[in-house]
C-alpha positions as CSV (number, residue, x, y, z in Angstrom):
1,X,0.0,0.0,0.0
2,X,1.3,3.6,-1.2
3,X,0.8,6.6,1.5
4,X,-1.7,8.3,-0.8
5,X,-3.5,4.7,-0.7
6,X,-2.9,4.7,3.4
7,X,-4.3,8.4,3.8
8,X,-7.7,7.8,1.7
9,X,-8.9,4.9,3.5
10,X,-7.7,6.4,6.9
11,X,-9.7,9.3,5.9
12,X,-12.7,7.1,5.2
13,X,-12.9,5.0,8.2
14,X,-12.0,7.8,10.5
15,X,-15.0,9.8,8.9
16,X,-17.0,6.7,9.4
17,X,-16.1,6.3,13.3
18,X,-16.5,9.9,13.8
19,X,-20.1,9.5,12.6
20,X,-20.7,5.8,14.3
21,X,-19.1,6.4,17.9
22,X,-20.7,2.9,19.0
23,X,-19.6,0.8,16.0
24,X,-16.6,-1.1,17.3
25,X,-15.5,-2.4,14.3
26,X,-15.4,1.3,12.6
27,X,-13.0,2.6,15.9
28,X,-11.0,-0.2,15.8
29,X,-10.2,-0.1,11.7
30,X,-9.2,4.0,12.4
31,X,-6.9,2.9,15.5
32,X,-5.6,0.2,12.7
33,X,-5.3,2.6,10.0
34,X,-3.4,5.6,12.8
35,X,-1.2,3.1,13.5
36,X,0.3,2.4,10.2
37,X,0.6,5.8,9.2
38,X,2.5,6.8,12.4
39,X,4.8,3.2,12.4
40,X,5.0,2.3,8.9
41,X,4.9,6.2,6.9
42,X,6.2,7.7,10.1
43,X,3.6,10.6,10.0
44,X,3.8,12.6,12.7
45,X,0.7,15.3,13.6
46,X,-1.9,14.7,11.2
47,X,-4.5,17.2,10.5
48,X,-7.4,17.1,8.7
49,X,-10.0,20.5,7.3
50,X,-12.5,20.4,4.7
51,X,-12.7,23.3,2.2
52,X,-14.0,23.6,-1.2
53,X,-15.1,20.2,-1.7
54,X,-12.0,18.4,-0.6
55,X,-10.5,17.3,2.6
56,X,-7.0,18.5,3.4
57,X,-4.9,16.0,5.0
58,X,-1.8,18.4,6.3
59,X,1.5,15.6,8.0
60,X,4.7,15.7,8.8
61,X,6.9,13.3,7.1
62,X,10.6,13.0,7.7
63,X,10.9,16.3,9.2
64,X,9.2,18.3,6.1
65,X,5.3,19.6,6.0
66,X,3.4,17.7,3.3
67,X,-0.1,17.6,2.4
68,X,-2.6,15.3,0.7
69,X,-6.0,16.5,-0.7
70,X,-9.2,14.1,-1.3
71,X,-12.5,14.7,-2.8
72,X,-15.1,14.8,0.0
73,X,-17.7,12.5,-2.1
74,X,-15.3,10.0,-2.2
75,X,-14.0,10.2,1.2
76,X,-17.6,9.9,2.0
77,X,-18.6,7.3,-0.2
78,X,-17.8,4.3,2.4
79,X,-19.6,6.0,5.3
80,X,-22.5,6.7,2.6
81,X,-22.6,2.8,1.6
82,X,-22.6,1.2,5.4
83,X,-25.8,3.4,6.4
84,X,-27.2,1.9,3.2
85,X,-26.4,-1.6,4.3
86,X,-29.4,-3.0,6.3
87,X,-27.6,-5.5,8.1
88,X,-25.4,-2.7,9.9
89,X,-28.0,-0.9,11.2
90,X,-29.8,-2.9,12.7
């Protein structure tokens, strides 16, 4: 997995847990995803805004100030598809 790869679907599930507090699963996939940006990218403060349509994911990577953006439809997109899913809201 590439770090713009790592930082999308962090992005998802952490926008998924952020909007399901009580789904386990959801918290423990972010706590997942945190960890291998911080161990295996070594990102260090990770920031997320939303303007103009995209999220803005601002790091720190090897000492230097980087930053990722990501459409907010498709960020949203997984969060979107669970609430769709009977069987996970039940």
């Amino acid at each position: 997995m590439n770090l713009d790869d790592a930082l999308f679907n962090w992005l998802q599930i952490k926008h998924v847990a952020e909007n399901r507090p009580d789904d386990h699963a959801a918290q423990d996939t972010f706590q997942f995803f945190t960890q291998i940006l911080k161990e295996d990218f070594k990102l260090e403060d990770i920031k997320v805004t939303a303007e103009n349509g995209l999220y803005v994911v601002q790091f720190i990577k090897n000492g230097e100030k980087c930053t990722r953006q990501f459409p907010v439809e498709f960020v949203n997109q997984l969060l979107y598809d669970i609430e769709q899913e009977p069987k996970y809201n039940e």
